[in-house]
Each structure stands twice: as C-alpha cells, then as structure tokens.
PAZA-618032 format. One record per residue (C-alpha): residue number from 1; residue in three letters; x, y, z. Coordinates in nm, 2 decimals, decimal comma, always signed. Layout:
# residues N
NUM; ala; X; Y; Z .
...
# end
This chain:
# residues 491
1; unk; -4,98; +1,07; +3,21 .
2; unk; -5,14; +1,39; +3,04 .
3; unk; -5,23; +1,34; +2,69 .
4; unk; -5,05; +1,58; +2,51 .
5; unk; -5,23; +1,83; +2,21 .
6; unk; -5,05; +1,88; +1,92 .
7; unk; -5,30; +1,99; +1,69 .
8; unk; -5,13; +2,10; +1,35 .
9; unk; -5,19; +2,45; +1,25 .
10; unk; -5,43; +2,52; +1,00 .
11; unk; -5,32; +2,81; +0,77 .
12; unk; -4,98; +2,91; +0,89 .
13; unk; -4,86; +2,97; +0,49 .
14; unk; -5,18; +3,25; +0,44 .
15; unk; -5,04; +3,40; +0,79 .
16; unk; -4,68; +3,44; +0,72 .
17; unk; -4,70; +3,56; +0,35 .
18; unk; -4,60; +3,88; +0,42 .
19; unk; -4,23; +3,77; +0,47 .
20; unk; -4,25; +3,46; +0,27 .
21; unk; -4,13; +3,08; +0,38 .
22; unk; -3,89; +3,05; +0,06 .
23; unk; -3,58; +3,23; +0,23 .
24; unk; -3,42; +3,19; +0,56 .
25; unk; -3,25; +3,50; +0,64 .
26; unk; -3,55; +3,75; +0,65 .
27; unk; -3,76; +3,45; +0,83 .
28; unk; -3,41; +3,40; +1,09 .
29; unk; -3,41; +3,79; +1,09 .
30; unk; -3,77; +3,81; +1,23 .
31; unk; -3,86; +3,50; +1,45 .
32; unk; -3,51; +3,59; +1,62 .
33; unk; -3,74; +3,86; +1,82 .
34; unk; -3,95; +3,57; +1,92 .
35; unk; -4,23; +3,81; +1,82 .
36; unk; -4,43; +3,57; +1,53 .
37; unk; -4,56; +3,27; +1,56 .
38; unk; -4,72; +3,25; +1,23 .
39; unk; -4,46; +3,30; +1,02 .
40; unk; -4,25; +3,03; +1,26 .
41; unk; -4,58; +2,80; +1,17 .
42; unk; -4,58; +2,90; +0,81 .
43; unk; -4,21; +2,81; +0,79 .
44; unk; -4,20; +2,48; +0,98 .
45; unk; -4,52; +2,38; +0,76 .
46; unk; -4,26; +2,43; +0,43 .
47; unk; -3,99; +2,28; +0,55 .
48; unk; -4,13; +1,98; +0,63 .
49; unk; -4,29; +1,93; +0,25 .
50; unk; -3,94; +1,95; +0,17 .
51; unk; -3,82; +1,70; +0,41 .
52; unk; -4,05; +1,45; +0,39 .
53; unk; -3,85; +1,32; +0,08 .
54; unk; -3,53; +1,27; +0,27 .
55; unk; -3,38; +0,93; +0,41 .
56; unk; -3,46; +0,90; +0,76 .
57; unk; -3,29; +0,55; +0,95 .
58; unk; -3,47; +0,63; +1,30 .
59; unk; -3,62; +0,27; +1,37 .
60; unk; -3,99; +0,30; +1,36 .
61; unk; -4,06; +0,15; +1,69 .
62; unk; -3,98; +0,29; +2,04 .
63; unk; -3,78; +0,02; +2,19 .
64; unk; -3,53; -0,05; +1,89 .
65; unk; -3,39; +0,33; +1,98 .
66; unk; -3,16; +0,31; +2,25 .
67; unk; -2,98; -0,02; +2,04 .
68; unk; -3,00; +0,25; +1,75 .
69; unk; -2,81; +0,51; +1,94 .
70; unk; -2,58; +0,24; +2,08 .
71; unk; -2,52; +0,13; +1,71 .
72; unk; -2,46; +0,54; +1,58 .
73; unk; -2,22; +0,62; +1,88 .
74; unk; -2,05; +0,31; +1,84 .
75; unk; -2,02; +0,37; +1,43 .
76; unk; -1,89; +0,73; +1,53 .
77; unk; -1,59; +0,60; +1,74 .
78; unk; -1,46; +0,36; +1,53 .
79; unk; -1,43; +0,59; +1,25 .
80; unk; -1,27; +0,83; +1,44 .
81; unk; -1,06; +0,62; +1,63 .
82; unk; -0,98; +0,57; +1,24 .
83; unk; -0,92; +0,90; +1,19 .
84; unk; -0,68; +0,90; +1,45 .
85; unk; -0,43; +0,60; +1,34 .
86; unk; -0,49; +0,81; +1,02 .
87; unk; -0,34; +1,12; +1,15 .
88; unk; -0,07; +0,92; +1,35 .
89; unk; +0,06; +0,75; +1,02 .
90; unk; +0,09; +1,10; +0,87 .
91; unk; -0,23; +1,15; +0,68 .
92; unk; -0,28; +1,54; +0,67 .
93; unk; -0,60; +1,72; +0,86 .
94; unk; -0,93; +1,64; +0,68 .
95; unk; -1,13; +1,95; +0,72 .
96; unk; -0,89; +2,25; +0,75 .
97; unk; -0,59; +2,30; +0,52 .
98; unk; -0,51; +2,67; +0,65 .
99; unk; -0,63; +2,85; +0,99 .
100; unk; -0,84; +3,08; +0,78 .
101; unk; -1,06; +2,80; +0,69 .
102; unk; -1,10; +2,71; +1,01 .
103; unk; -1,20; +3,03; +1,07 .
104; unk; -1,44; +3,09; +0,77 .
105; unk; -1,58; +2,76; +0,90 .
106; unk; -1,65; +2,90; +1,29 .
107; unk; -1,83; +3,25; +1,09 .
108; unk; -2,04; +2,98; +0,83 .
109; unk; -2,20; +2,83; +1,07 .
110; unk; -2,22; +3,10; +1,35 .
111; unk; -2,63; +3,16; +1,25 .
112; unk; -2,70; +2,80; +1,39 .
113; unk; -2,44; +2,82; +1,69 .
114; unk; -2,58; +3,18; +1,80 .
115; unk; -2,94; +2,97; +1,87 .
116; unk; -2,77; +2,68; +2,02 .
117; unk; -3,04; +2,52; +2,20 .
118; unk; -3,36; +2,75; +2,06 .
119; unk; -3,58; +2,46; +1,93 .
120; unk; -3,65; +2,36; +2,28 .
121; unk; -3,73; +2,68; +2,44 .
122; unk; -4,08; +2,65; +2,40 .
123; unk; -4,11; +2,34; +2,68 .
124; unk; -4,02; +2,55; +2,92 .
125; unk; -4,38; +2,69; +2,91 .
126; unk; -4,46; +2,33; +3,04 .
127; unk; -4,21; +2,33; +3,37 .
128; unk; -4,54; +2,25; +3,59 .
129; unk; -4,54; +1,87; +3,37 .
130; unk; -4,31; +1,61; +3,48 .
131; unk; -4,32; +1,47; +3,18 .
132; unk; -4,14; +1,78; +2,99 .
133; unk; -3,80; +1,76; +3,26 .
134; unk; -3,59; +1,56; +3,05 .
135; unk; -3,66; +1,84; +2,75 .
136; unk; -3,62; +2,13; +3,00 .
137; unk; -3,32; +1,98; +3,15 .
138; unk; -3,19; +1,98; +2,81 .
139; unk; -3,24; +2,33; +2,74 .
140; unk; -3,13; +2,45; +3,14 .
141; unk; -2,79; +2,26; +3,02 .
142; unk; -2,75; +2,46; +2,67 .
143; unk; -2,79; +2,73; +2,90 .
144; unk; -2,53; +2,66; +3,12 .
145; unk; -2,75; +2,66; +3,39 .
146; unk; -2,76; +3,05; +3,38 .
147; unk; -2,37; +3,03; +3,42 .
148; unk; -2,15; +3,24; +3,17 .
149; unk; -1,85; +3,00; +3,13 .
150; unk; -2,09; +2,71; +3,06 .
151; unk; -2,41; +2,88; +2,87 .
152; unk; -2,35; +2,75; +2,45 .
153; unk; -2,40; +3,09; +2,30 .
154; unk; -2,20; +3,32; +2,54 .
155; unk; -1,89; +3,03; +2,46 .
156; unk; -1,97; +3,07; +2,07 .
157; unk; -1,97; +3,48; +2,10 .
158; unk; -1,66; +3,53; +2,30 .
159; unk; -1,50; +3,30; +2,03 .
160; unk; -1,60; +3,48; +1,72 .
161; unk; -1,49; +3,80; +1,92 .
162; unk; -1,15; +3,64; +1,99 .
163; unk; -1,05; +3,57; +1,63 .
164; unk; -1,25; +3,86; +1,45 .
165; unk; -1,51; +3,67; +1,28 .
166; unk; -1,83; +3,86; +1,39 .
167; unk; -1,92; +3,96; +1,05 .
168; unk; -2,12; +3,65; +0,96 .
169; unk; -2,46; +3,83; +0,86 .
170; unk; -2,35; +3,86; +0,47 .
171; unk; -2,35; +3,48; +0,51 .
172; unk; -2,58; +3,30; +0,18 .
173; unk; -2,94; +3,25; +0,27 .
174; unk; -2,88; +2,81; +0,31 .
175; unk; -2,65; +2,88; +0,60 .
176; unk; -2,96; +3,04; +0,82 .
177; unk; -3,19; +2,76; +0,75 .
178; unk; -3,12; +2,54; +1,07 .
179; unk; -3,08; +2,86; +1,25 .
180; unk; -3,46; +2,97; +1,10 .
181; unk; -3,56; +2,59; +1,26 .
182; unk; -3,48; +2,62; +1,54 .
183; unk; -3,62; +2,98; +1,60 .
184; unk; -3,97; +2,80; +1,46 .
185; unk; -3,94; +2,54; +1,66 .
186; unk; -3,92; +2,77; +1,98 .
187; unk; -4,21; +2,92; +1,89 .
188; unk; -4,39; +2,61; +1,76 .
189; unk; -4,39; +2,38; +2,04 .
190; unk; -4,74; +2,29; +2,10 .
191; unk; -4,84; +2,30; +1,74 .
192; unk; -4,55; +2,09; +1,61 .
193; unk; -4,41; +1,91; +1,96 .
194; unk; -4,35; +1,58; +1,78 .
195; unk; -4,15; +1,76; +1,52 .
196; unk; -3,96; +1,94; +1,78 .
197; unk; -3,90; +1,60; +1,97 .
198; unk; -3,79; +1,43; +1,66 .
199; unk; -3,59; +1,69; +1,58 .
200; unk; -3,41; +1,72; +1,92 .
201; unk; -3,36; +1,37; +1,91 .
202; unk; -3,12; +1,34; +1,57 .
203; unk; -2,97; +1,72; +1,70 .
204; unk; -2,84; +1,52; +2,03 .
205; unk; -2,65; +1,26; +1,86 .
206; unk; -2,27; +1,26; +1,87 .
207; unk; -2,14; +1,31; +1,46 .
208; unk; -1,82; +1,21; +1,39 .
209; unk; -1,74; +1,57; +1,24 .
210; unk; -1,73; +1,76; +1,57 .
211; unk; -1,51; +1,50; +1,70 .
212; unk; -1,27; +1,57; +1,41 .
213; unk; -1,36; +1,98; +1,37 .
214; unk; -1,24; +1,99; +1,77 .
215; unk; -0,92; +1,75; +1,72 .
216; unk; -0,83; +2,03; +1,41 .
217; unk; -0,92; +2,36; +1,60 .
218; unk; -0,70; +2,24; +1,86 .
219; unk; -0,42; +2,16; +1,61 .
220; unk; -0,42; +2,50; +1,47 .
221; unk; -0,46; +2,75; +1,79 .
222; unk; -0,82; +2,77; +1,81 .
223; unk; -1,01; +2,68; +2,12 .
224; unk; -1,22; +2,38; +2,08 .
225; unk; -1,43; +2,41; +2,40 .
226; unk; -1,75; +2,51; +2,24 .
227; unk; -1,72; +2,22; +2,05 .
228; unk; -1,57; +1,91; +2,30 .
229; unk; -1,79; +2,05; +2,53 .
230; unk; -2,10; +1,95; +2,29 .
231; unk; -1,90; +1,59; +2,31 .
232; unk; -1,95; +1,55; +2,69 .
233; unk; -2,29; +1,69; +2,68 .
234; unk; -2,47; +1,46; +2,40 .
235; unk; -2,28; +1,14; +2,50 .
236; unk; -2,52; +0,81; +2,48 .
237; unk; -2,47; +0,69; +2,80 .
238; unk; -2,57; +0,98; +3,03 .
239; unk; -2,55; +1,32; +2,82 .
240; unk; -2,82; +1,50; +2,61 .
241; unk; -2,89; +1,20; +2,33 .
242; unk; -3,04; +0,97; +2,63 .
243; unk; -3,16; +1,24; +2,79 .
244; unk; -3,39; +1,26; +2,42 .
245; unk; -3,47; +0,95; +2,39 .
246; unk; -3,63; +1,00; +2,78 .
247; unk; -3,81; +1,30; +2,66 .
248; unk; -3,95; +1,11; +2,35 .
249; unk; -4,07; +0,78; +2,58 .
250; unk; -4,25; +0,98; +2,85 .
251; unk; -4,44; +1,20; +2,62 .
252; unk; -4,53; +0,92; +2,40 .
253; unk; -4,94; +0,91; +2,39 .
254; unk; -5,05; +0,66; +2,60 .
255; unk; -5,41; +0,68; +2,47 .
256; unk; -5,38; +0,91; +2,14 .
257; unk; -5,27; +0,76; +1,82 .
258; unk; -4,87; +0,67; +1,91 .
259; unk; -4,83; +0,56; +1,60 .
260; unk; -4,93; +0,90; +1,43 .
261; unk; -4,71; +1,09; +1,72 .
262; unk; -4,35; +0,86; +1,57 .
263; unk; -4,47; +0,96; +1,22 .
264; unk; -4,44; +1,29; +1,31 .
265; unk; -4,14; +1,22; +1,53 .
266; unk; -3,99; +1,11; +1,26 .
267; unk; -4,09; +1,42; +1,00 .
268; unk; -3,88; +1,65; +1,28 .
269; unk; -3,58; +1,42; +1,26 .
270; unk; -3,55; +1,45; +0,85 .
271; unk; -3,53; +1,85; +0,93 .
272; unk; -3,15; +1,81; +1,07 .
273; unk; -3,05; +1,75; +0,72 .
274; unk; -3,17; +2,03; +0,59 .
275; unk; -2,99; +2,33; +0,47 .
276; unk; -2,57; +2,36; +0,49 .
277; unk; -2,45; +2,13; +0,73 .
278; unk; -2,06; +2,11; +0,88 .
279; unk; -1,88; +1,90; +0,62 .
280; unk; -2,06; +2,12; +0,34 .
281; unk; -2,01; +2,47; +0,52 .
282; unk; -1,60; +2,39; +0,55 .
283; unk; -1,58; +2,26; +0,20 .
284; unk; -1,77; +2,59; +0,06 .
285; unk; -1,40; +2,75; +0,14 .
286; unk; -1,27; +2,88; -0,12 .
287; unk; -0,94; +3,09; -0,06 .
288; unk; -0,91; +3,28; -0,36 .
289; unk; -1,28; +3,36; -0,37 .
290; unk; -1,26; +3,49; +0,01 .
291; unk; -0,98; +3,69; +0,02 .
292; unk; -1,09; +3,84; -0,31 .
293; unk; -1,43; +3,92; -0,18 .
294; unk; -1,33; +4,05; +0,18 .
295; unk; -1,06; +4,31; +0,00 .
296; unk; -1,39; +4,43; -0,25 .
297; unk; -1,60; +4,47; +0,10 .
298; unk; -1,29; +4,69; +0,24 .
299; unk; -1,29; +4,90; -0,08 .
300; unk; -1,59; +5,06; -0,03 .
301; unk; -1,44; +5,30; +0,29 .
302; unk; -1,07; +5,25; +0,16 .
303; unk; -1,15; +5,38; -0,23 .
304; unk; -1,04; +5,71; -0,10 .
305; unk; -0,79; +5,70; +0,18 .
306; unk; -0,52; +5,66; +0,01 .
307; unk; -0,30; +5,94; -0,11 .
308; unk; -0,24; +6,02; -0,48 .
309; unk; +0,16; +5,90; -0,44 .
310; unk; +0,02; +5,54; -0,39 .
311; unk; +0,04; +5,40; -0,72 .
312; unk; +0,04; +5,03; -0,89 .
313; unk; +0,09; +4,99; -1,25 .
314; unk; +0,05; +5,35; -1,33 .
315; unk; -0,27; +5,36; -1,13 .
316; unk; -0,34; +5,54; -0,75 .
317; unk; -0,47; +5,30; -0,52 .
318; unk; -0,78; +5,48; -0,47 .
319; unk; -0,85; +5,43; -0,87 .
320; unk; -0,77; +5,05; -0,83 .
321; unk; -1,05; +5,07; -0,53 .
322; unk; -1,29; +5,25; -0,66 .
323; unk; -1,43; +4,98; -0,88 .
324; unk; -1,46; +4,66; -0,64 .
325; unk; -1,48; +4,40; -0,96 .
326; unk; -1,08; +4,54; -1,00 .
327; unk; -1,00; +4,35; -0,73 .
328; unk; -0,86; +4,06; -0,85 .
329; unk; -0,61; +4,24; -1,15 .
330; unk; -0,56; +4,47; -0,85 .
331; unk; -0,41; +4,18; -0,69 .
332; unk; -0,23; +4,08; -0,97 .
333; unk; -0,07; +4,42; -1,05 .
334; unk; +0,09; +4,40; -0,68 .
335; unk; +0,21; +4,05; -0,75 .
336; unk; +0,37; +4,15; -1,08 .
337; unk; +0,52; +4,44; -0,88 .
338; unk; +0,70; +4,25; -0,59 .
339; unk; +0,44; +4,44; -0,35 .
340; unk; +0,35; +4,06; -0,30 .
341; unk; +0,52; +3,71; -0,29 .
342; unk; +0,29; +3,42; -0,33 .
343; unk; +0,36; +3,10; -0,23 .
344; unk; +0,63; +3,21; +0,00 .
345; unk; +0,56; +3,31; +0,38 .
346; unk; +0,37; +3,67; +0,47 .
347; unk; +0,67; +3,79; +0,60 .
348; unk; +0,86; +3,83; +0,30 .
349; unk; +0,57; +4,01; +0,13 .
350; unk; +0,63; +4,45; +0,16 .
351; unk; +0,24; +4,46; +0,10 .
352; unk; +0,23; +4,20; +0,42 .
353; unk; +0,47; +4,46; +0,64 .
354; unk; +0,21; +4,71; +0,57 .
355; unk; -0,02; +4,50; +0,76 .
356; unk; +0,17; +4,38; +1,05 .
357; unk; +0,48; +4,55; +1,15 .
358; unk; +0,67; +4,83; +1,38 .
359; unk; +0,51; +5,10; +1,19 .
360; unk; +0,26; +4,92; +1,00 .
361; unk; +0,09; +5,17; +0,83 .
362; unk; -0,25; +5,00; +0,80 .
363; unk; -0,22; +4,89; +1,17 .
364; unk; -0,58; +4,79; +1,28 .
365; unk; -0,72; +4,79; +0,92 .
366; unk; -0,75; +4,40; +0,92 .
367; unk; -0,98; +4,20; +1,16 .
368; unk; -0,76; +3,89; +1,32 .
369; unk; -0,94; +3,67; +1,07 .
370; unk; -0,87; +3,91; +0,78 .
371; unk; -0,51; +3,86; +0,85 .
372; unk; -0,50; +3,50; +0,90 .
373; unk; -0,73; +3,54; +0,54 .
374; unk; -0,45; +3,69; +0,37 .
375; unk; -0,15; +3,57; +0,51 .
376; unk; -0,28; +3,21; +0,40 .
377; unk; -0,35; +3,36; +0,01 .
378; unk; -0,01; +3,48; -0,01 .
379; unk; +0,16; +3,18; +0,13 .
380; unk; -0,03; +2,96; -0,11 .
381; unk; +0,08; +2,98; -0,48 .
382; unk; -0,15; +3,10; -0,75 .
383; unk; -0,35; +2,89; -0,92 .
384; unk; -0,20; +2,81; -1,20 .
385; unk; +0,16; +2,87; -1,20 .
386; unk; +0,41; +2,60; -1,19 .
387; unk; +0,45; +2,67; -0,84 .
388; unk; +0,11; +2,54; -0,78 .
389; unk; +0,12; +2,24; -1,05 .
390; unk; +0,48; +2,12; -0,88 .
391; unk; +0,46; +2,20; -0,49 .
392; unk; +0,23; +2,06; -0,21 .
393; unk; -0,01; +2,25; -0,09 .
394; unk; +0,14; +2,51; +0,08 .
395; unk; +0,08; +2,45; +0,53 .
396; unk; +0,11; +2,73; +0,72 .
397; unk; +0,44; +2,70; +0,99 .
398; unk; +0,33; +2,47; +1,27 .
399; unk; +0,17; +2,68; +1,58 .
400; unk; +0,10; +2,57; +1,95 .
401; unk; -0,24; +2,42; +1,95 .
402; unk; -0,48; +2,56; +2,21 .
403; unk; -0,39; +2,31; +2,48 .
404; unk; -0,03; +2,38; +2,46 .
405; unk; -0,05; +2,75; +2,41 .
406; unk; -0,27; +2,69; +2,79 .
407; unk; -0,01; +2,49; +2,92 .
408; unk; +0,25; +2,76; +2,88 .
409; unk; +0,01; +3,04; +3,05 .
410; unk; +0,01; +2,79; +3,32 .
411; unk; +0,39; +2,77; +3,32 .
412; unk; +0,48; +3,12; +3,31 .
413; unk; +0,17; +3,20; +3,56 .
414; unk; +0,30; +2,94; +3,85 .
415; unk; +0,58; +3,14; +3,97 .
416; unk; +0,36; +3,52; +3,96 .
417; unk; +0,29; +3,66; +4,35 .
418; unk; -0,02; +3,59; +4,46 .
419; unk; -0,09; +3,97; +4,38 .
420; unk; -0,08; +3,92; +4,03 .
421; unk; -0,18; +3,55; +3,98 .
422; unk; -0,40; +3,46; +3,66 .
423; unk; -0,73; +3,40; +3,84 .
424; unk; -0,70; +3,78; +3,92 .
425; unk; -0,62; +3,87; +3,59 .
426; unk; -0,90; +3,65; +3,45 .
427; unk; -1,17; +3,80; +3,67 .
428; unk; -1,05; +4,16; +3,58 .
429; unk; -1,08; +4,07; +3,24 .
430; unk; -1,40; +3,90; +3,25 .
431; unk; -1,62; +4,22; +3,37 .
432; unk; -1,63; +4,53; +3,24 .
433; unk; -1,41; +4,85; +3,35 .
434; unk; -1,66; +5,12; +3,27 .
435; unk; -1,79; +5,27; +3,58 .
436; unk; -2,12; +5,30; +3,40 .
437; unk; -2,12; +4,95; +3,25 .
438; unk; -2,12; +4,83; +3,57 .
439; unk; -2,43; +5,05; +3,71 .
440; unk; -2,62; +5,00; +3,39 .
441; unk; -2,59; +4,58; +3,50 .
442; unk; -2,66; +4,63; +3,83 .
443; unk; -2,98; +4,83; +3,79 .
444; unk; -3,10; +4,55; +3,55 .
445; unk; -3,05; +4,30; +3,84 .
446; unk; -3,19; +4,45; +4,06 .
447; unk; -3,47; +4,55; +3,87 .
448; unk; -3,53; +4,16; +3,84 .
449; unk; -3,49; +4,07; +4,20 .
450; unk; -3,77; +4,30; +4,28 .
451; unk; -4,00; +4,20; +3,98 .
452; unk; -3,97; +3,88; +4,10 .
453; unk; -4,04; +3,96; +4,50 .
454; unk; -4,37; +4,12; +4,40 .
455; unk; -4,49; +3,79; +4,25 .
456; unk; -4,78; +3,69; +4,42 .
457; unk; -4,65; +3,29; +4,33 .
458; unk; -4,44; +3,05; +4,17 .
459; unk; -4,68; +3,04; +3,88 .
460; unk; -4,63; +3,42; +3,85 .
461; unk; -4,25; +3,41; +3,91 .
462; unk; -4,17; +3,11; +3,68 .
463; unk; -4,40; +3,32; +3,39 .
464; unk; -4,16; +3,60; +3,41 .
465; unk; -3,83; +3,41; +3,44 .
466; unk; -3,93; +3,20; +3,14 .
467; unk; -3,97; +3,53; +2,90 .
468; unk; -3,63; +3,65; +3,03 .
469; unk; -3,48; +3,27; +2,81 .
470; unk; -3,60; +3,32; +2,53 .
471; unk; -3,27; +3,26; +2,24 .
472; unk; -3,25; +3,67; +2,23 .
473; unk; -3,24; +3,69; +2,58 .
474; unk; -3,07; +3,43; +2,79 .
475; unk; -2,72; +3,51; +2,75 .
476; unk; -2,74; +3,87; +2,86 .
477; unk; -2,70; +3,94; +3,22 .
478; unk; -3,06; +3,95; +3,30 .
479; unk; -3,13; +3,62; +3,12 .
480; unk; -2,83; +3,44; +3,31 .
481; unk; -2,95; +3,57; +3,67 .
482; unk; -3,33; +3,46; +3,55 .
483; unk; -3,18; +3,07; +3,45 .
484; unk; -3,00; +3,06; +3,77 .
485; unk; -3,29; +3,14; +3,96 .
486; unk; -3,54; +2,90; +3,72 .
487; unk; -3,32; +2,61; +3,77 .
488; unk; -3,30; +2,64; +4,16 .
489; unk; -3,72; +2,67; +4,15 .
490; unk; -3,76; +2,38; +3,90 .
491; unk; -3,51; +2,15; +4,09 .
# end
C-alpha cells in the first residue's frame, strides 16, 4: 500500500483571518466557490478545538467497527420499529405537528443538504490510488452517478422549489456550520484526510431520525425520496456505512503511526455533532414566531401597496406595514375584527379568501410554504385563550400522503392514449421550453466534449472532469455529463 501524507497544516488561523473562523455563514458563503483553502484549513483547525471535548463511542480499535455498526443499525431498528407499534396504537407524529413545520424543517437544514456529499470531494484528486475507490465510490453515488433523478443535491433543489422554501439564506449562523464542514473538508483532504475519514464514517450511519422524518413527510404530502433514498444508500450491509468502514481499513498506515491516524479518525467523527442537527432544527419551530417574522419580511415591499380604503382599527394597511415590529398587534387588530378566525380552519377566515380564492386579490403574494405558514397559524388557537388551554392541539384536515397522492396519478394516467401518457408529460416537463435554454445547454456540452477530445491523456481528461464536481458544480448540466463520463473512465 502507499503511505498516505497527512501532514497538519501549520498556520491555517493567521491565513484565514481575514474572514474569521468564529461564524459559519461568511466561511459557508466563501469556501462554497471552492476558491480558499486556507480559510477551509483555518476553520477545520477551530472546529476541531471545539470538538475535541465531545463524547465520541467509535471503538478505538479497527476490528471492533463492523460489530459497532452492526450494534448502531440494529439499536436504530428496534426503536423505530418502536416508533411504529407507537404510531399504530395511536400515538401522534413525533417531529411535525403541522405541514409548515415540516416545511420550515426541509428550509433549516437546506445549507447542509445543498453540499450533500462535499466533504469527500477532495479524494477524487486521488482516482489513480486503489486505495481511495471505496471513498470515490461514495462521492460518484451522492452524485448520482452524473444522473439528474439520482444526484442528492438536484433531488434536495427540485424539492425546495416544489413547496416554495428556497429562501433559506436568512437561516441563523449554527444551521451553516455542517454545511461550512463539509465545504472544508473538500478542500482539506490531504491536510486533514483522517478527519475527513472519520467524519465520513459517523455521516454514513443510518439515524433513527431520518427514518421517522421520511415516515412523517410521507404522512403529510411531502415527498420523502431525498430522504429514504439516503436509507437505501448508507445501509450496513452493502450501502455507504460499509462502504466507510472499507475506506477507513485500506487507507489505514501500514508503516506510519496507525494509532495516531484513529486518533485523528476519531477527532473527524466528534465534528458530526457539531452545530444544529435534525431533532434540534425541527424543534427550533416556533409557529407564532415564524409566521410573525415572514409577514414583517413581506412588509418591507407591501408597506405601500395598499390603497388608503384599506383600514384596520382606524389605521390603512400601509401604516400598520410600515413599521415591521407592528406586526404582531397588526395581527391582532385583524383578529379582533373578524378579518381572521383562529383556531378554526383557513377557510372560514375573509383575510384567508384574500389569499386563496376565485378572485383572490393577493393571488401569488404567498410562496406555497407561506400559505401552508399561515393557514396552520390560523387554524391553531392563540396562545393563551381558553381555546388553547381547553382544546388539542389543533391538526390540520388529513391529506393524501405522497405515496397515495402517486398512486392516484397512476390511476387516472392508466387509461390516457398513448399520445398523452405521463412518461410524455414528465419528459416535457423535465427540460426546459425556451428555445434558447436549450442552445445555451447544448453549447456547454459540447464545449465539454471537445475540451475533453483535445486531451492529450487520461491523466489530462480525468484533471478536467474532476474540476467540473466540485459541490458548486456537479449538479449543473456540465457537472452531470463530466460524472457520467468520470465514472465510465474510473470503472
């Protein structure tokens, strides 16, 4: 085997001062160009001071792991198979007690889903070693192999798109930090490879929370295939977390000090549990505290669109608006008013007609997750009242979940011609319309295809395939056609 360097870098703090190490958005903001990897030194160098505190139950020696991650995946199913009988007795849904919070959930952790696989990217520099192909395989298979339907941060886009939640950026600076590690790590992976093995290594085991987050997406309309998909994937017996475990034992020093490689092994693993993770992101929900702050965010263009005949409690609308902190006695004005019925469904709300209706007049104000956002508030009673000491918390009316809402398309799609069957209408969707659009993709292509025919080798070709998957590049057309074409080189 080839001894691996992994020299640790010697003043990466001095180097990335300029930005700072303390904060995650400006360092996810800049090492998401893949442009500096000092600050990505600097950062990882901070963040694991901070770890090295943390509880970390990875056995110390090589050959207790795979009994370890036989112990974990069997720990996982039991509980959920728990959950389950839970559910099945009646027991209401764990993480999500309205769609919206479902939905503030798929926006809160959209920084770390958007760089799904980035920690790893960095190995692919290595595609010439045999002992890095578990590790590439791994990051070739987050990529979908360079196919859209299967590559983890096309799936992750197209469903923010679908329910409106693309405005994640305003996010608090905690929910970036796994985001900002992973970036690092990409950039970082002959300085800190141990780290980034460790790290990959407790990333790839199954947690019970995705198996419940994909049962409860289901349940309430949303599809779960980001998310069962990552089920399949990092399963123990064949998937992604022995597929780690492979990438750990065959880059294991053979002559170098193996015990200071799982020390450091180890120091990557603790940075998983780091920053907001799932359980805290969906319990961070706070309905009142949302809708109040989305409607102070809208106020800013809508403190003067409104004409001077709109008036609550003496006041036009655009008075109410102009001062966002008014928000909330806003709100309560158009309660006391009948403008809006909480604790009883949207629909009997006037203020909710304005929304959605025949001649809705503030038709396409709302994003889809703004609606759901306010159509939960009002259903649920105020805080307070004896509404809210006396009833249940308030469910929204049972939907289809995803599945079903599927098997119906099917249904109604079986009897079509085969002139208007819903593969057609799929594929039409699926590419764009625009004439242009179209040209503009093509050119890019093409542009590849005859980069890559003037290579003088497979060195040369592999060199320029591996800057087009970097995490800002390899879900755009040009990144997909580059995977496709790495992963029929590497084999």
């Amino acid at each position: 085997m080839q001894t691996t360097a992994y020299a640790q870098c010697t003043a990466p703090a001095a180097q990335a001062a300029e930005i700072g190490t303390d904060k995650a958005k400006p360092v996810y903001n800049r090492l998401a160009m893949m442009e500096d990897p000092a600050l990505a030194a600097g950062y990882l160098e901070a963040r694991l001071v901070e770890a090295a505190t943390l509880p970390a139950d990875l056995p110390e020696s090589l050959d207790e792991m795979a009994g370890w991650i036989a112990r974990h995946t069997d720990a996982v199913g039991t509980a959920y198979r728990d959950y389950l009988a839970g559910r099945k007795a009646g027991a209401p849904r764990r993480y999500f007690h309205t769609k919206s919070q479902a939905l503030y959930f798929l926006k809160a952790v959209a920084p770390t889903k958007l760089v799904d696989g980035a920690w790893l990217y960095g190995v692919l520099q290595r595609w010439d070693d045999e002992d890095f192909r578990p590790l590439i395989r791994i990051y070739l298979e987050e990529l979908g192999n360079g196919v859209p339907d299967k590559n983890h941060v096309l799936i992750y886009r197209k469903l923010l798109a679908q329910h409106g939640c693309e405005q994640w950026q305003d996010l608090p600076d905690t929910h970036f930090l796994q985001g900002a590690i992973q970036l690092a790590l990409a950039q970082g992976a002959e300085s800190f490879l141990p780290e980034l093995i460790g790290y990959n290594l407790g990333y790839e085991q199954l947690p019970l929370h995705l198996l419940i987050t994909s049962y409860e997406l289901n349940e309430l309309g949303i599809d779960p295939y980001y998310f069962t998909l990552h089920v399949t994937v990092d399963n123990a017996a064949t998937g992604h977390a022995h597929t780690a475990l492979e990438g750990l034992k065959q880059i294991m020093p053979r002559v170098g000090d193996a015990s200071d490689f799982l020390r450091r092994v180890a120091a990557g693993f603790r940075l998983n549990d780091l920053g907001v993770g799932t359980v805290d992101a969906i319990a961070s929900f706070d309905l009142e505290a949302e809708t109040v702050a989305m409607l102070a965010a809208k106020s800013t263009v809508g403190k003067n669109m409104h004409s001077d005949y709109c008036r609550v409690a003496g006041r036009t609308v655009n008075d109410w608006l102009s001062d966002a902190t008014q928000i909330p006695l806003f709100l309560e004005k158009l309660e006391a008013q009948g403008w809006i019925r909480r604790g009883e469904p949207a629909e009997n709300s006037r203020f909710w007609k304005l929304i959605q209706g025949e001649r809705a007049e503030m038709f396409g104000v709302f994003s889809p997750y703004e609606q759901q956002l306010l159509q939960d508030w009002i259903a649920t009673p105020r805080a307070g009242t004896d509404q809210a000491a006396t009833d249940s918390p308030t469910e929204a009316p049972r939907v289809l979940s995803h599945r079903a809402m599927l098997r119906s398309m099917e249904t109604l799609n079986s009897g079509t011609s085969p002139r208007s069957s819903a593969p057609r209408g799929l594929i039409r969707h699926r590419f764009p319309d625009d004439e242009h659009a179209w040209e503009s993709i093509g050119c890019e292509l093409r542009l590849l295809e005859a980069r890559l025919a003037a290579t003088s080798s497979k060195e040369e070709a592999m060199d320029l395939l591996v800057g087009l998957m970097s995490p800002e590049r390899h879900h755009t057309s040009s990144g997909l056609m580059a995977t496709r074409v790495f992963s029929r080189l590497y084999g």
